[in-house]
N, C-alpha and C positions, 0 to 999 in steps of 0.2 A: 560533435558530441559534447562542448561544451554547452552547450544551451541544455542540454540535458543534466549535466550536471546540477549547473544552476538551478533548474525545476528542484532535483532531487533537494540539494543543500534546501531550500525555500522550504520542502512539507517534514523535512524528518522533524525536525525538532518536536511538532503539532503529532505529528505519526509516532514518537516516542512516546508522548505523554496518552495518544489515548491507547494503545497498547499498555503502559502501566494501569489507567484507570481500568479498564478490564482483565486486568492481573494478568497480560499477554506480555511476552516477550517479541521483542521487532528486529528480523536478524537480519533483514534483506531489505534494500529497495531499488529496484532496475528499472530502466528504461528504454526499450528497443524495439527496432524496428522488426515485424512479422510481418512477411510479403509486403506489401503496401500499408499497413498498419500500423502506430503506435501502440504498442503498450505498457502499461505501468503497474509493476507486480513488487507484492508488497508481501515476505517471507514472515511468516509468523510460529507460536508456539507457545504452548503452556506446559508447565511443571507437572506431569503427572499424565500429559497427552493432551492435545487440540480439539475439537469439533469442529463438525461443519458450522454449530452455529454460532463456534466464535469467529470464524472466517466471517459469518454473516454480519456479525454486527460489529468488526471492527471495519469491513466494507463499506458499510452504511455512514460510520459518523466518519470516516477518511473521505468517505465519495462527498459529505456536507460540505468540509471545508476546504476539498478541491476545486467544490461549487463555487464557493464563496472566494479565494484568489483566481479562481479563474485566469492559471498561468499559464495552460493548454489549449493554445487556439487551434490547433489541426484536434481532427476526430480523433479518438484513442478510446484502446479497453482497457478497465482495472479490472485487475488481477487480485487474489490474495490467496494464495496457498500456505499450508503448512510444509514442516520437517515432516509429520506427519498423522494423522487423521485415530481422532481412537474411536 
């Protein structure tokens, strides 16, 4: 599990900041395994209630610059759920 960690410490910092720039808050970030899968879910939420389409685009620029370190060499799904959905 420590190589997981290390992933995690490596994106929050970047995953803080663009949760701020879309006035999200980032409560969560896990790593684990489902059956044979990795996955990496990313706990979100805004002041007043979520969307699906802040899930969407805080998916989107977190999926850019997981592209971009490409610190996940086996397959894995991102995840991003809310506390919960208005």
């Amino acid at each position: 599990m420590r190589e997981t960690e290390e992933i995690i410490d490596k994106i929050k910092d970047k995953a803080e900041e663009i949760a701020r720039d879309l006035d999200l808050f980032l409560h969560d970030i896990k790593m684990f395994k489902r059956n044979k899968n990795w996955v990496l879910r990313f706990t979100i939420s805004r002041e007043g209630g979520t969307s699906i389409k802040d899930c969407e685009m805080f998916s989107r620029r977190i999926e850019q610059h997981l592209d971009q370190l490409d610190l996940i060499k086996e397959r894995y799904f991102l995840e991003v759920q809310s506390k919960g959905i208005k």
